[in-house]
C-alpha angles and dihedrals in degrees: 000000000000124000094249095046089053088050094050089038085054097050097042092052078053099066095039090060100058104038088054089054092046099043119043086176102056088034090057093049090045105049085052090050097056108013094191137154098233089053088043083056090048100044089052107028104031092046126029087025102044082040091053092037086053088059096053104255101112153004126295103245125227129218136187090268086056088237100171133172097260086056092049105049090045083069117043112095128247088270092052101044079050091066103038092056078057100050076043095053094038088047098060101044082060089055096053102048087051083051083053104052097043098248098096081136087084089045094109089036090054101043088044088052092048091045095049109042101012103083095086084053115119098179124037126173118180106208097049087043084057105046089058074067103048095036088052115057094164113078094229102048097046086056086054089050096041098051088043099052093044102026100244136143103232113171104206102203087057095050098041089059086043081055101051093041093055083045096047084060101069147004109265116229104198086076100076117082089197133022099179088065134046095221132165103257086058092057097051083049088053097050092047088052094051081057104043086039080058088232109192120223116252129161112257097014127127108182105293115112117285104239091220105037092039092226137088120263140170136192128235088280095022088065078066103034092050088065095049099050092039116107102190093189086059099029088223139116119251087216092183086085103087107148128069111208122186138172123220112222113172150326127289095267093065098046116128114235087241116126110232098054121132124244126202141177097188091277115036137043126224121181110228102227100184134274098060094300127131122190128209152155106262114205101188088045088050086226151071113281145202124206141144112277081238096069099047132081101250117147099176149005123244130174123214132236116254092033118110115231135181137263089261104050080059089047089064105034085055086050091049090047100030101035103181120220085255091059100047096050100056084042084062094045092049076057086246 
């Protein structure tokens, strides 16, 4: 491609963009028209993910044109830049009011949801908007709520793949309860977000995007690592982390129901994230994976080194390594 033709091809992929995010409508005949993959990267990548990462919830993304949001926002009109400062304003109230009621976890899902089907939407209110979200935990009943208390025709499992696209995307940051510490229910928040984010497994990986597959991935000890060289206030990768070190403590039947524990089968790691569940990186499912602790192959729980755990994580780990006469007797007469 010539240089000419890739300027006019840019420009042109400019004006497409925002006419689709500004336009359902024309974006809807369009993508039928057409019906093309380059128009489906644009459509998902150039308009609810450069809009979000303009209010500040995620990371700018990058294609092969190198259409980036710099480039995008020089070249929408005065009308258009109009509109966007009030998505943005309305975007961020939104943030805040998920902040303020504890659930800023939803924060991307509930601005993606606003930028996508809202435009038709006479009267808004934030605060009821928010409460369908914190009333509904579970993904498909919050879509029900959500297109019968607004009138919409929302169809779950398409958004659901539009969703994990836009998270895939990026990192988000409202899941960590505390940037200034790598502690274990980070971790836990990390590794749910790799599943929900649908991360694929690659060697080598550790949760940035795969150059060739256009999506993040991580290997078995790069789930782990990932969290550990992340900095979420930078969104980069502190690559000078480059062992995992763990320590085995005990056998399943001593584990502490904390998220954020290490799980291990003599060869893999999984993260235990509550409620039975343990995450990893499957090999042979070429993803990340969810599935109860009971199902898997683990055979003890470790911790690793640089994560932050509780009293009470150290209080058993002190019992397991410092069993007191007390304790094993009552262990012999348990028949342990």
């Amino acid at each position: 491609m010539t240089e000419a033709i890739a300027a006019a091809a840019k420009a042109l992929l400019k004006k497409l963009a925002v006419d689709l995010v500004l336009d359902k409508g024309k974006r809807n005949k369009f993508l039928l028209i057409v019906g093309s993959i380059v128009v489906g990267v644009i459509f998902l990548l150039m308009t609810p993910v450069v809009v979000l990462s303009s209010i500040g919830g995620i990371e700018p993304p990058t294609v092969e044109l190198k259409f980036n949001e710099t480039d995008f926002l020089n070249n929408m009109d005065d009308e258009s830049l109009e509109k966007l400062a009030i998505i943005q304003a309305q975007g961020q109230a939104i943030e805040d009011a998920m902040i303020s009621e504890n659930i800023g976890d939803q924060t991307i899902k509930a601005q993606l949801i606003y930028l996508s089907f809202f435009e038709n939407v006479q009267t808004f209110d934030v605060q009821t908007y928010v409460d369908l979200f914190k009333n509904n935990p579970e993904d498909t009943a919050l879509i029900q709520a959500i297109n019968a208390e607004y009138g919409l025709e929302i169809d779950f499992d398409e958004f659901m793949r539009t969703y994990t696209f836009v998270m895939n995307a990026t990192i988000d940051p409202h899941m960590f309860s505390d940037m200034s510490t790598k502690n274990c229910a980070d971790l836990a928040a990390w590794a749910e977000n790799a599943y929900t984010s649908g991360w694929g497994f690659q060697e080598g990986s550790y949760g940035e995007i795969d150059e060739n597959l256009r999506y993040r991935c991580a290997d078995n000890v790069g789930l782990i690592m990932g969290y550990l060289r992340y900095i979420p206030t930078e969104k980069t990768f502190d690559m000078s982390i480059d062992t995992l070190i763990y320590n085995e403590i005990g056998g399943l039947d001593t584990v502490p129901d904390i998220a954020g524990i290490g799980l291990f089968d003599g060869n893999n790691f999984g993260v235990y994230v509550g409620n039975g569940d343990a995450v990893f990186a499957s090999c042979d499912e070429g993803r990340i994976v969810k599935s109860p602790v009971s199902e898997g192959n683990w055979i003890s729980w470790c911790t690793f080194e640089g994560i932050d755990y509780p009293q009470e994580v150290a209080n058993k780990i002190n019992e397991i390594q410092n069993p007191t006469e007390e304790n094993t007797e009552e262990e012999n007469e348990n028949g342990e």
